[in-house]
N, C-alpha and C positions, 0 to 999 in steps of 0.2 A: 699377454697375460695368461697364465695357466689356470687351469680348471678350478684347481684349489684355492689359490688367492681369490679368484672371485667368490669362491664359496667365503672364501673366511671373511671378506670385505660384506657379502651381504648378511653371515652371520653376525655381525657387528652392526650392523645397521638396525636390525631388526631388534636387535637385544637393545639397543640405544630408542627408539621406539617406544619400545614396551619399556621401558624405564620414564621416556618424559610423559607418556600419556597414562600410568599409574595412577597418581594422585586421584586423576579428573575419576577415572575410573573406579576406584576404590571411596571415592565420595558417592557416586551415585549410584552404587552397590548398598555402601553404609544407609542413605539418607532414605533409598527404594524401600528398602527392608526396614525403617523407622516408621515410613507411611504406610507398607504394608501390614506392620503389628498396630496399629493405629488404627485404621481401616477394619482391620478385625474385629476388635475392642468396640469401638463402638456402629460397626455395621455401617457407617457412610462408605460405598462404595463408590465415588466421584474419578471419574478420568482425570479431571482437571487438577484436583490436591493429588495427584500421585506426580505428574510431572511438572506443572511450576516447582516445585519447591526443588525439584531433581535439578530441574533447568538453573534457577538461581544458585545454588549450591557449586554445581558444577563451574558456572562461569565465575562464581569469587574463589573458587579455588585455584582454577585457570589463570586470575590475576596476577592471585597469593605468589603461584611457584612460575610464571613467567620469566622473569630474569634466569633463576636457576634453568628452567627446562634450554633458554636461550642461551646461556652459557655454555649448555653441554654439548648443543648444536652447531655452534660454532666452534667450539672445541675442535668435535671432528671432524666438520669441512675442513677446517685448519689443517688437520691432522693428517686428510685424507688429501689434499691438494699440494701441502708439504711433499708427502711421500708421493706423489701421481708419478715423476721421473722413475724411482725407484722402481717401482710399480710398473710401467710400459716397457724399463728394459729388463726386468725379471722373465721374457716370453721361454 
């Protein structure tokens, strides 16, 4: 394997990554920042209403897009084990 393919195999992984774990991420960005202007507002600063409600959130969105995120992941095992021949004699 050459230098580069491995780069572009790991640039692809990582971009695939950062793509299934988006959602959970941009939920507890969203929901952080809902209890954070909340918190303000009426001055309860409590540990515990800042991350339950992140925690819950995060894991029903986790549900939500499981298939899809599984889909995609399998996708490019698939993708990536298809081509593996390819790939070892490309050296």
């Amino acid at each position: 394997m050459n230098p580069t393919l491995v780069v572009d195999l790991g640039r692809e992984l990582l971009l695939l990554a950062l793509l299934v774990s988006l959602p959970m991420l941009a939920t507890a960005i969203a929901v952080g920042l809902l209890i954070a202007i909340i918190q303000t507002v009426t001055a309860v600063h409590e540990q515990t209403l800042a991350s339950v409600p992140k925690m819950i959130a995060v894991l029903a969105v986790a549900l939500l897009v499981m298939p899809w995120s599984m889909g995609k992941l399998v996708n490019y095992t698939q993708h990536l084990l298809r081509e593996l021949p390819r790939y070892a004699s490309a050296r």
